[in-house]
VEXMIMAR-708097 format. One record per residue (C-alpha): residue number from 1; x, y, z. Coordinates in nm, 4 decimals. Last residue first. Layout:
{nr->NUM	c1->X	c2->Y	c3->Z} $
...
//
This chain:
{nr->133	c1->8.5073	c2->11.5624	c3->5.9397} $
{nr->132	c1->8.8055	c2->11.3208	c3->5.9203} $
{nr->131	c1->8.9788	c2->11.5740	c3->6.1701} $
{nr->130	c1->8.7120	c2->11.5364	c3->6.4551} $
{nr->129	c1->8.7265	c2->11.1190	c3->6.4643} $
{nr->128	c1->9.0911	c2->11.1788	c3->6.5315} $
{nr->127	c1->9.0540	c2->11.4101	c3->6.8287} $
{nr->126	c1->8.7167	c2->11.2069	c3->6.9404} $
{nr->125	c1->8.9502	c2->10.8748	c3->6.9149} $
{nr->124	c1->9.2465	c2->11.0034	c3->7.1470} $
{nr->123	c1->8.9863	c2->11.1151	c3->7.3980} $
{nr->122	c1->8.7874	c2->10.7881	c3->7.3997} $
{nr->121	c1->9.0438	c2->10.6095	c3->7.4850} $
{nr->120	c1->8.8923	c2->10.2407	c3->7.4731} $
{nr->119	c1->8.9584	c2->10.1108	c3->7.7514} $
{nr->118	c1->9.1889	c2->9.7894	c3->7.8077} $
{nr->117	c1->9.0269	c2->9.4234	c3->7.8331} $
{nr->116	c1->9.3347	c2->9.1899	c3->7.9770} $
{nr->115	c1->9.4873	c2->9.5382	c3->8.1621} $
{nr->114	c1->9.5762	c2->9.8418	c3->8.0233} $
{nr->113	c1->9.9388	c2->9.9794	c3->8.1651} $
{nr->112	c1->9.9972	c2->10.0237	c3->7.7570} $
{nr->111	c1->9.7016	c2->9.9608	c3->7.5522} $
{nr->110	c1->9.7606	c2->10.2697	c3->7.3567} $
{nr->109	c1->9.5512	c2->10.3972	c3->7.0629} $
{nr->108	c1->9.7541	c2->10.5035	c3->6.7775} $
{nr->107	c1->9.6389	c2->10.7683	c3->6.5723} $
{nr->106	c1->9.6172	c2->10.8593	c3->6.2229} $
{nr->105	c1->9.4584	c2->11.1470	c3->5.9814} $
{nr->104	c1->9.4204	c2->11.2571	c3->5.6139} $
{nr->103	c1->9.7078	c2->11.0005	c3->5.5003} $
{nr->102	c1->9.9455	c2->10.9490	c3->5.2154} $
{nr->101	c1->10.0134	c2->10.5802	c3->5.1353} $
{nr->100	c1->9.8563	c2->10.2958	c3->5.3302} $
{nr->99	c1->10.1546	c2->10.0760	c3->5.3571} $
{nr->98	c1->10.3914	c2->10.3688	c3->5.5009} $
{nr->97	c1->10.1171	c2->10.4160	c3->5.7367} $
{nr->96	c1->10.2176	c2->10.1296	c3->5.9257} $
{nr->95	c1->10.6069	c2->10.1942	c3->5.9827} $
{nr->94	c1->10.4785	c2->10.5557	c3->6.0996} $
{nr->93	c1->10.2155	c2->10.4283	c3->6.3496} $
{nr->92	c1->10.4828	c2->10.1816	c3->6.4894} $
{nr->91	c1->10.7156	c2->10.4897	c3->6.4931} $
{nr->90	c1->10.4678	c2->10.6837	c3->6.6914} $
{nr->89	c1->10.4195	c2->10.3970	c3->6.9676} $
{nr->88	c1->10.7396	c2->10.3618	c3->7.0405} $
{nr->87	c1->10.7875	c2->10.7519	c3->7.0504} $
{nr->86	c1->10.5086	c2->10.7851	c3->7.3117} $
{nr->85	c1->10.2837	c2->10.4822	c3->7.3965} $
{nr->84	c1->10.3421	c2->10.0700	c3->7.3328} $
{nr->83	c1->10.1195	c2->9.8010	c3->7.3483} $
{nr->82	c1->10.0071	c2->9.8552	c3->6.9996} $
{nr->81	c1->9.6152	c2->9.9716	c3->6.9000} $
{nr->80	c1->9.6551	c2->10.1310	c3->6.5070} $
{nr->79	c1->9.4162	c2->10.3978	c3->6.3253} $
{nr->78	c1->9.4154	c2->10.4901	c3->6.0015} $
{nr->77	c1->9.3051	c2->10.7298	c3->5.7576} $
{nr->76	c1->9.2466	c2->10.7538	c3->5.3732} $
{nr->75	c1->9.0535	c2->11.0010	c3->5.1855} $
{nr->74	c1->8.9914	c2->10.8844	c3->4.8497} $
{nr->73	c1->9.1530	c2->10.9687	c3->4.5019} $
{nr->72	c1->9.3700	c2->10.6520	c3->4.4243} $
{nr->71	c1->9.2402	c2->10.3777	c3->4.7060} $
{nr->70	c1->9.0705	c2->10.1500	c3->4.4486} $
{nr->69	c1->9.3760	c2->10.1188	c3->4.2963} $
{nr->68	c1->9.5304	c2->9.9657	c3->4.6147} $
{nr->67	c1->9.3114	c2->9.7326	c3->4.6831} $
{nr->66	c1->9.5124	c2->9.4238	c3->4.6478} $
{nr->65	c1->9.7704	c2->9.6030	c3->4.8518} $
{nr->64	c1->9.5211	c2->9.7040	c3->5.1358} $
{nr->63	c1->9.4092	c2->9.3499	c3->5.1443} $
{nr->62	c1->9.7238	c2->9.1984	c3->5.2010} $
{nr->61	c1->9.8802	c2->9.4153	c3->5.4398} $
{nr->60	c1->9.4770	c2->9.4443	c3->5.6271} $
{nr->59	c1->9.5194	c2->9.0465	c3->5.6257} $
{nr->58	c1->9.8586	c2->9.0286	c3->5.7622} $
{nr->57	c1->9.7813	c2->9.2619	c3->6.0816} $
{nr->56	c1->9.9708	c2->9.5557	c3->6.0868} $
{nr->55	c1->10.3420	c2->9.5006	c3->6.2115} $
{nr->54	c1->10.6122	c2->9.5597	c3->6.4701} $
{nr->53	c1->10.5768	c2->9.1914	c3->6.6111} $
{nr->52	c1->10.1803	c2->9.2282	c3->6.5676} $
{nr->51	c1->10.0234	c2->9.5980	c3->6.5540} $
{nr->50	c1->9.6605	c2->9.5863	c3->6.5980} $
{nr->49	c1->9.4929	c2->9.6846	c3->6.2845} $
{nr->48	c1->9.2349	c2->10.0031	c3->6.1433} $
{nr->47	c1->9.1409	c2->10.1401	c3->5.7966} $
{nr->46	c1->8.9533	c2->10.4258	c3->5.7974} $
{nr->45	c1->8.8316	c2->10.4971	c3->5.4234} $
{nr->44	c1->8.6779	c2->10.7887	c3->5.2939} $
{nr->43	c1->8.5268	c2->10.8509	c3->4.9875} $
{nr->42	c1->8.3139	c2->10.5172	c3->4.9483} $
{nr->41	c1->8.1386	c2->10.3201	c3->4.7144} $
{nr->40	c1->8.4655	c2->10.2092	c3->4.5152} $
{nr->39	c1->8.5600	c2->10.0319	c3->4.8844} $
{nr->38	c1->8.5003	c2->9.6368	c3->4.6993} $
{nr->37	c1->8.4064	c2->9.4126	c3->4.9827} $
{nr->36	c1->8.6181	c2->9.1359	c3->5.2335} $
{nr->35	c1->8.3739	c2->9.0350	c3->5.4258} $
{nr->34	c1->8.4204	c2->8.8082	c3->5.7376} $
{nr->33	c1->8.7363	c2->8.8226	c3->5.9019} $
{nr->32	c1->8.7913	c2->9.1636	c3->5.7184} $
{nr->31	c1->8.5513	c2->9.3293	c3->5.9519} $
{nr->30	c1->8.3724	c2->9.6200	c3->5.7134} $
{nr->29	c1->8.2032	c2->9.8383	c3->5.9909} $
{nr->28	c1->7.9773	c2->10.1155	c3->5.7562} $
{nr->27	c1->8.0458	c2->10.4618	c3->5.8706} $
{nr->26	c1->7.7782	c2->10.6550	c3->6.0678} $
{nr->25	c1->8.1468	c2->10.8965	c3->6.1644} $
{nr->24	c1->8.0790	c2->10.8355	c3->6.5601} $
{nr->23	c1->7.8918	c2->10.4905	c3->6.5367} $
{nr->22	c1->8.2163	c2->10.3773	c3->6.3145} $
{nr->21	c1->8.4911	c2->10.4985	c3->6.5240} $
{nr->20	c1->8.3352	c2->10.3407	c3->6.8133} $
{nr->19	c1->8.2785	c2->10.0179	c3->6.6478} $
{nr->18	c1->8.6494	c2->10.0320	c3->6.4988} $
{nr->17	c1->8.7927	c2->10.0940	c3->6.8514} $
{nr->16	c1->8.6145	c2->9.7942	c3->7.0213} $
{nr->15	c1->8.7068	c2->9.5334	c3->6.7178} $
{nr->14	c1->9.0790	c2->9.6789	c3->6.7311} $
{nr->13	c1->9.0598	c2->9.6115	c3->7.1299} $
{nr->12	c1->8.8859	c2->9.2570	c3->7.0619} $
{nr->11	c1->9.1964	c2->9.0244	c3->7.0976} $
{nr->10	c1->9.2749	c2->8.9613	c3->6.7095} $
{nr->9	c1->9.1404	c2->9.2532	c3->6.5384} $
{nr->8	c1->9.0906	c2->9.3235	c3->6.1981} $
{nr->7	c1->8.9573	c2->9.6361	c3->6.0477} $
{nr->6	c1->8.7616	c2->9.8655	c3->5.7540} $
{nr->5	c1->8.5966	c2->10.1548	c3->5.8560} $
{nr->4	c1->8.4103	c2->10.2813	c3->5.5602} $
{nr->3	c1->8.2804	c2->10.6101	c3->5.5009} $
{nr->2	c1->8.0244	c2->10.7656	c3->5.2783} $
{nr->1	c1->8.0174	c2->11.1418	c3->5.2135} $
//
């Protein structure tokens, strides 16, 4: 089964999470900053996006809706990093998958009481990596 993680990431934590995700799954890392690929090659498709004012990233919006017939048939996760944990957190998650359509798996990974650099947590991803196999 091939995989894609596809991303964005403003302030590195996205960029942190989506490497990890990748090396787990041996998914190919598709950064949207610099390449910007057809997904018919793939089955499964992890998108990930900080959450900005409420909000995935503009670019995974956009491209996400461009490829949206590509999308018909695959397996289709996401992940989001916010600021926020608990029910903040889980509605941001909700208000993003809505884009995406219906999803195999999603997770938000909290930077909450993180500082500048916050962890990656491991934990959260290992649960989420687990259900897309």
């Amino acid at each position: 089964m091939d995989t894609a993680v596809v991303f964005t990431s403003k302030l590195g934590a996205t960029r942190r999470t989506a490497e990890h995700i990748a090396k787990e799954l041996d998914a190919d890392l598709i950064d949207l900053k610099k390449d910007r690929r057809s997904l018919a090659g793939y089955d499964t498709i992890v998108f990930g996006s900080g959450i900005y004012f409420g909000k995935m990233s503009k670019s995974i919006r956009k491209f996400v809706d461009e490829r949206r017939q590509e999308l018909n048939g695959k397996r289709v996760a996401l992940f989001v990093c916010c600021m926020f944990s608990g029910e903040e957190a889980e509605k941001q998650l909700a208000a993003a998958s809505e884009l995406t359509g219906p999803l195999v798996s999603a997770v938000y990974i909290s930077g909450k009481d993180k500082k500048k650099d916050p962890e990656i947590d491991a934990d959260a991803i290992a649960a989420f990596v687990k259900s897309l196999e």
